[in-house]
C-alpha positions in Angstrom: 0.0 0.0 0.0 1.4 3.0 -0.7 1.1 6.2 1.3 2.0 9.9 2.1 1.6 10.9 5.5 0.8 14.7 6.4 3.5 16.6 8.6 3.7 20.2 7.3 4.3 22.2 9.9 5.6 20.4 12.5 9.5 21.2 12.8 11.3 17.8 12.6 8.5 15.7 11.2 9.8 15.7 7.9 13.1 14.3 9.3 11.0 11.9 10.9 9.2 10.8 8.0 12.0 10.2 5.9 13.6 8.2 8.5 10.4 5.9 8.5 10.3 6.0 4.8 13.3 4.0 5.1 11.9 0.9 6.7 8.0 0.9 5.4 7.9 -0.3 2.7 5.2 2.0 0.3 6.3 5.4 1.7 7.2 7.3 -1.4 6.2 11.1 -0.5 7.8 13.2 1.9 5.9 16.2 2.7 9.3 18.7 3.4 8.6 22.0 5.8 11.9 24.0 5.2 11.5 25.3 8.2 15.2 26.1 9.8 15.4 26.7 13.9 19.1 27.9 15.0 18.7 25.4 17.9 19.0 22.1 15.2 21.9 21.6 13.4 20.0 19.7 10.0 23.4 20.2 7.6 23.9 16.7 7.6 20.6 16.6 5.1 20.5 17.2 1.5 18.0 17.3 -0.7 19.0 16.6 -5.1 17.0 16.4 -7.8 13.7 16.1 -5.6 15.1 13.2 -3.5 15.8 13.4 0.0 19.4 11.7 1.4 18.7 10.4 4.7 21.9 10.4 7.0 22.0 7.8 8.8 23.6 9.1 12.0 21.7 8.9 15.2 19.0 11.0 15.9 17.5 11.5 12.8 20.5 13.2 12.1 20.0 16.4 13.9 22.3 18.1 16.2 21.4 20.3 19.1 23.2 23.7 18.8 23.2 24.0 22.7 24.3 27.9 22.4 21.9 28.5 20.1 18.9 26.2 22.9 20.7 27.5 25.6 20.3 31.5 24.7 16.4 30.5 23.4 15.6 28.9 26.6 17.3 32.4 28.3 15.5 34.6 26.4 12.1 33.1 26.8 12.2 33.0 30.5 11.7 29.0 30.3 13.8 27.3 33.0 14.7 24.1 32.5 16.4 21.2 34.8 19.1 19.2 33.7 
């Protein structure tokens, strides 16, 4: 069966969803949100000729800029414990 699941919108669910593309079978539509936050480091992801290249580090293949979360999580008055 083949399918296209809906995630504009939400951040990293494009990431996500083309992680699980990988391993289900059918999955031949990624619906990409370009959206860029400076807290994620996404450079290991590329995008040629319409086709997405999945890294296949951990994590989706995102890295936390902890500057960039740290300084976000200042500025909106959030405290967090670690």
């Amino acid at each position: 069966m083949e399918t296209s699941p809906h995630t504009y919108g939400g951040g990293i669910s494009g990431y996500v969803t083309a992680h699980l593309a990988g391993l289900v079978g059918g999955l031949n539509f990624v619906e990409w949100d370009a959206a860029a936050f400076a807290e994620i480091d996404a450079s290991a992801w590329a995008i040629h000729d319409g086709l997405i290249e999945v890294p296949q580090s951990p994590g989706f293949g995102l890295e936390l800029d902890h500057r960039a979360f740290d300084a976000a999580v200042t500025h909106s008055g959030v405290t967090l414990r670690r």
